[in-house]
N, C-alpha and C positions, 0 to 999 in steps of 0.2 A: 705432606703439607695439607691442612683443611682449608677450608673455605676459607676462617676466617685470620689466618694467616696471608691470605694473597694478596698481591699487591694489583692497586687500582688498575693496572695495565692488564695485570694476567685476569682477573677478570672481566674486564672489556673485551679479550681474546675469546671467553670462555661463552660470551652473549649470544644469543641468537643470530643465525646471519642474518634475519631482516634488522634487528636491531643495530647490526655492526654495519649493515649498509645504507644506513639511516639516509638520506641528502643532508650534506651540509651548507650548501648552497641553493638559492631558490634554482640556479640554470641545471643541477642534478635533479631537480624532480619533474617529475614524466605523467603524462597525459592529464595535468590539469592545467594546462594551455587559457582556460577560457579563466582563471580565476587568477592564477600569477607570471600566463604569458607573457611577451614584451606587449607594452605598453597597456596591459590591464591593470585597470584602479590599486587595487591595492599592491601593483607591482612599482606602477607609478610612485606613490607615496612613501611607498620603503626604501627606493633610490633616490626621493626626493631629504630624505630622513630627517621628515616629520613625523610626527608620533602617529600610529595607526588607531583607528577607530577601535572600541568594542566592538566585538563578531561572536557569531557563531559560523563553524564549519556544521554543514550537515552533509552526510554522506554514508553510506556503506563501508563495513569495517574494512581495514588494510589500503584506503585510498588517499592516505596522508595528513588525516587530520592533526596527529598530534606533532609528526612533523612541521609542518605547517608554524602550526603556534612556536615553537622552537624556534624555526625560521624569523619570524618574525620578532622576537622574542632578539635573537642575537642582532638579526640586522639594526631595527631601532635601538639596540645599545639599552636593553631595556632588564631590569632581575627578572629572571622567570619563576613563581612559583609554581609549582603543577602539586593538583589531587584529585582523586578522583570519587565522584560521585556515590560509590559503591560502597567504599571502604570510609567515607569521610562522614561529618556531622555540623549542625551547627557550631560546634566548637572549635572544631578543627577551621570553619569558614571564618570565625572571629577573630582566630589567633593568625590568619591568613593577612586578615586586613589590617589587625597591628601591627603585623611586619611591614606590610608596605605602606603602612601610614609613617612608620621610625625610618625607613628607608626614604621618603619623599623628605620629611623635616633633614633629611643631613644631605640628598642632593637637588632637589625639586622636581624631583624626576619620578612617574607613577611606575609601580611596578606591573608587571604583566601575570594576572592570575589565570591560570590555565585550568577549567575546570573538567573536567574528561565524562564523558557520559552524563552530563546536564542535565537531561530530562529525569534521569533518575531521580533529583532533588525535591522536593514538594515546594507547595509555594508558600510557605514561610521561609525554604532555606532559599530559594531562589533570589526573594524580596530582601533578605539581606546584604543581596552584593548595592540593589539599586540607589542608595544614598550614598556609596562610594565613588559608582563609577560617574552620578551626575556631580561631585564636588572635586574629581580627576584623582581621586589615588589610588586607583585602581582602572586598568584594562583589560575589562572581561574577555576572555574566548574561551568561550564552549564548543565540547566537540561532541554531536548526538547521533546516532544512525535514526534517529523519532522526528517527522514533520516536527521542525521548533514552531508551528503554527497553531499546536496542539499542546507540546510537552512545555513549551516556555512562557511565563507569563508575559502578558502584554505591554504591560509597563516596564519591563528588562526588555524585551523585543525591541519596542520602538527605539531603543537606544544603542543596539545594536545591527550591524551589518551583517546580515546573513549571506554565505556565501557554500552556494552547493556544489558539492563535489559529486564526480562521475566514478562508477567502477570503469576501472580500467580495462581497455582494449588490450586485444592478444599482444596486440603491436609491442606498448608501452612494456609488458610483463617481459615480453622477451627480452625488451629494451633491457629490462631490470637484470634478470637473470644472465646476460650476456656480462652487464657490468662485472656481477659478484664475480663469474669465471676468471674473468680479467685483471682480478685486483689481489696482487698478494698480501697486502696489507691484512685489509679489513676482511678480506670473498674469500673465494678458495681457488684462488689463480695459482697456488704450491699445491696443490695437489692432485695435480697430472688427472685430469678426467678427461672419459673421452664419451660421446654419447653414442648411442643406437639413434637411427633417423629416427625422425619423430619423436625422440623422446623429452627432449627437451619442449617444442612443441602441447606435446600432453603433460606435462607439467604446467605450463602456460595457461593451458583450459581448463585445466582441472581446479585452476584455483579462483577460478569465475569473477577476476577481476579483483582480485583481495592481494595486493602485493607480499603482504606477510606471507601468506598461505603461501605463496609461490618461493618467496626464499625460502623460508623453512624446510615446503617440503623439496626443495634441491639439496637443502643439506641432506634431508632425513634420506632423500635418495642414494646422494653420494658417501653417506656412513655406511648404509646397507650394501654397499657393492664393495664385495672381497677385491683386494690389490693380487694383480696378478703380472710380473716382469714390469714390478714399479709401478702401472700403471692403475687406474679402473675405468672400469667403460661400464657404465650405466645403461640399462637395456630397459626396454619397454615395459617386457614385467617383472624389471625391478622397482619401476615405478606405480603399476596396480598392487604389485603386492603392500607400500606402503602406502599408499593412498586410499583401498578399498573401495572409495566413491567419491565423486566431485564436492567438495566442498558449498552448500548448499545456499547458503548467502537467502535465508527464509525464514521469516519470523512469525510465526504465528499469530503475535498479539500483534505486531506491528504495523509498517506501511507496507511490506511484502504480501502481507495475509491480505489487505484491502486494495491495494495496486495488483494483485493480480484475480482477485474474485471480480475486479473490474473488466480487465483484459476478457474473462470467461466471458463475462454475461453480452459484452459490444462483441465479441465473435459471433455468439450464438444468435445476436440480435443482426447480426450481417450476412447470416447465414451461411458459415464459414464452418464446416465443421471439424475440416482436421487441425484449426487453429481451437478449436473449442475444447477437442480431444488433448491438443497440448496442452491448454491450461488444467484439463481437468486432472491431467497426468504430475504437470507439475504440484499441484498443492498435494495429491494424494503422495507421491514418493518422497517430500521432502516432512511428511507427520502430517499434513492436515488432519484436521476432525473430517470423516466421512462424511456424518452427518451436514456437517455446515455446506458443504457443497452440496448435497442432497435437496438442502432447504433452502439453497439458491435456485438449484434448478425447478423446483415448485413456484417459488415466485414467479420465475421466468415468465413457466409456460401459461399462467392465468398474465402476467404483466407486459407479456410482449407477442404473446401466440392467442393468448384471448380464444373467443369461438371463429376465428379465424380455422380453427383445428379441435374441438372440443375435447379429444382425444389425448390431447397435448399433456392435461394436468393430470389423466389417470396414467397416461406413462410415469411423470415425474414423481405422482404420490408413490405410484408404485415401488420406483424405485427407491424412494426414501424406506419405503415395510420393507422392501430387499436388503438395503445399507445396514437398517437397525438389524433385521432376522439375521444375517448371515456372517454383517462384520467383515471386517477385511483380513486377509486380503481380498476374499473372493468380490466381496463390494463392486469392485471395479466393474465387473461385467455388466452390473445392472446401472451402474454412472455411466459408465460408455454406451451405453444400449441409449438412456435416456439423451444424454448429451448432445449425440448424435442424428437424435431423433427431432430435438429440441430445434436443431442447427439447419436441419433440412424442412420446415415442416413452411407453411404459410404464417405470417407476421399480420396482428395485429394488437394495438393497443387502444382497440378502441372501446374495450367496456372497461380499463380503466381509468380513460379519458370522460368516458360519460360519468362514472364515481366522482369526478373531482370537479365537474361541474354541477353537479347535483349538491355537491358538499359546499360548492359557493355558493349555490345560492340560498344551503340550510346556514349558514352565515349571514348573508349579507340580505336578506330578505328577513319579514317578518313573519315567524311559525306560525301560521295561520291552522283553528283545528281543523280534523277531520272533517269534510263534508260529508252533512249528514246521511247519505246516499249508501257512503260506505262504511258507515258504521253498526256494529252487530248490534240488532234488536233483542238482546237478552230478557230483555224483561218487559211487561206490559206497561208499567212507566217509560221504557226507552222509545215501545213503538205511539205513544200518546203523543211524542219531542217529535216523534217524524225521522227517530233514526231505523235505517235501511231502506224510508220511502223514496220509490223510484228508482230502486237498486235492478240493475239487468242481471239476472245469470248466464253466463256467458255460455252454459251448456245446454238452455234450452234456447239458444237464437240460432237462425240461419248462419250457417260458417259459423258457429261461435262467435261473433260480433255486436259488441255492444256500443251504443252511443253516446253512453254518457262519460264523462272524465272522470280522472282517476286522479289528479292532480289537484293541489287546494285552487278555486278561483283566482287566484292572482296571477300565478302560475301555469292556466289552462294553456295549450297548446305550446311549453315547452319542450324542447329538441334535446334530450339529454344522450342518449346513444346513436352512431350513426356508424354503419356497420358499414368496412371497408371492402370492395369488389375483391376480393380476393380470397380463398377459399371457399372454406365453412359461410364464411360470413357474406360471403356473395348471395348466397341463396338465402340466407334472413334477410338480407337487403330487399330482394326480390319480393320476398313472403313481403315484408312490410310496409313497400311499400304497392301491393296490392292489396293487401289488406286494407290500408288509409285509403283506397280510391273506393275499396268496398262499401269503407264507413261514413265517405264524405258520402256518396250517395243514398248512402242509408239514411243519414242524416236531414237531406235533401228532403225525404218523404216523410221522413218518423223523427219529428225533433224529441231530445234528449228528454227524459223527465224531470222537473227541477225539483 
């Protein structure tokens, strides 16, 4: 018998067990408590069974999005259309809406478009749902793993209910996995499995909160394990052998690649190192760019170590000429060398705090030129204007100290850097402000040349 011989049953049998152990009930699905627990909004209104709002689910894959929609989808008594963003097009979205426009004229009832990977769609195809679901024949839900605050236009947003989903806890997965044992139906409750401690467990972790990941791979386990007096007993490593590595739940382009370049830099800014060390671990095993982490850890250390540590920025360049010369894998030693460094060193931000107040007030003031003082006398017409007269050189005065300003008049005696007691930058404090005690006095005796 082929495929396309089988009948509807036998291939339901034949589904994936995440698939076959789908919830068909909102009270089967597990750890998203905060979103259709008892008495949450939208669990509210699907017992009240009134029609549910346009949504987006946002969340991490295998944590029930499309479930979900389904769910709701049957409870409100509502068609489900479902497609997906990957494989679909403007036409496929048109001939979507005439269905549920022919389906509203014969019961007055909107249909439920399910669009799966949302953000995928640009925003013309996006702008296409929005004149439907504001004249009701259409109920949007989208499902994205992308901030919809980014991927979804604004004008589909606002008329949508965003509601985010959590990867799941160990807890829940076992939850999960316990069911499928249980169930001879739909799970593999017939066919006598027994586990090795812990293994079941490390199937739980491994699949980092991705419920699919975790049924599947207990099927892919318990096919791999030979029956032996009837039974099979799934052992530890028969479960590394099919899994080879945790399932990585990390997206390059995505919120993983920026939610955790976040995580690195507030560690190293807390002076946490072996949390620094983990982030830097994490983006590097799961594909990062070397170099991207390289070129954060250079920001860092000019943007958060400042001359607090001056030393700071030629560890991180350095290690970035190490990332680029050497490549990975060996990279790592010269990130962790840096990282490390990065994480322990003294914290300041304060010369790029003097940047950014320098930079308001090249804004918000008027670009006043050059005073003539300090402008180079190139030519015998410049020194005629009186530009560089009363200019000090600062390497023929006592201490190198000169009295005149270096700032346009309007501007004289403003405070743009203010170097924090703390490292490196303690003793520039110190330098400077003995140095000003040196100058007011100097000034005291030797007024400025104008």
């Amino acid at each position: 018998m082929d495929l396309f011989s089988k009948s509807p049953a036998e291939l339901a049998r034949s589904a994936p067990l995440s698939d076959r152990m789908r919830p068909r009930t909102l009270d089967e699905v597990v750890g998203q408590d905060e979103v259709v627990g008892p008495g949450r909004p939208l669990r509210r209104i699907l017992e009240a069974r009134e029609l549910p709002p346009s949504m987006v689910f946002w969340g991490p894959p295998g944590t029930g999005k499309t479930t979900l929609a389904r769910l709701v989808a049957a409870v409100a008594g509502l068609p489900f259309l479902p497609f997906s963003a990957v494989t679909s097009g403007i036409k496929e979205v048109r001939e979507a809406i005439e269905q549920a426009r022919t389906r509203r004229r014969a019961d007055g009832r909107p249909a439920l478009v399910f669009v799966d990977e949302i953000h995928r769609f640009n925003r013309a195809q996006q702008d296409a749902f929005l004149p439907h679901v504001e004249d009701g024949t259409i109920i949007l839900v989208g499902a994205t793993t992308e901030n919809p605050s980014f991927e979804v236009n604004a004008a589909l947003l606002s008329r949508c209910r965003v509601f985010t989903l959590k990867g799941l806890a160990e807890a829940p997965v076992m939850e999960l996995l316990r069911r499928a044992l249980a169930d001879p139906e739909r799970g593999l409750g017939g066919a006598a499995l027994d586990f090795e401690e812990g293994a079941l467990e490390r199937i739980a972790g491994l699949a980092n909160g991705d419920a699919r990941q975790a049924l599947d791979l207990l099927e892919l386990a318990a096919r791999a394990t030979p029956e032996e007096a009837g039974r099979r007993r799934v052992t530890l490593a028969t479960v590394r052998d099919v899994t080879q590595r945790r399932n990585a739940n990390y997206d390059k382009s995505g919120d993983q690649h920026y939610d955790v370049a976040s995580a690195l830099i507030k560690s190293l800014r807390g002076s946490d190192p072996d949390a620094a060390i983990y982030w830097v671990a994490r983006m590097l095993e799961n594909g990062e760019d070397p170099l991207f982490v390289a070129r954060r850890l250079v920001i860092f250390a000019s943007e958060d170590v400042g001359n607090a540590d001056p030393r700071a920025l030629m560890v991180a360049v350095a290690a970035m000429q190490a990332t680029h010369f050497v490549g990975m894998p060996e990279a790592h030693y010269a990130l962790a060398q840096a990282a490390t460094y990065l994480a322990t060193t003294p914290k300041s931000n304060a010369a790029g705090a003097a940047y950014a107040a320098a930079a308001h007030d090249v804004e918000a003031t008027r670009n006043d030129p050059v005073p003539l003082h300090l402008r180079n006398a190139a030519t015998g017409l410049m020194r005629s204007l009186g530009y560089g007269q009363g200019y000090q050189y600062a390497h023929d005065r006592p201490d190198a100290i000169v009295t005149h300003d270096h700032l346009p008049e309007a501007l004289a005696g403003r405070r743009y850097y203010e170097p924090k007691d703390v490292g490196h930058e303690a003793a520039i404090r110190r330098w400077l402000a003995e140095r000003e005690a040196k100058r007011a006095a100097r000034r005291a005796t030797e007024p400025p040349a104008s």
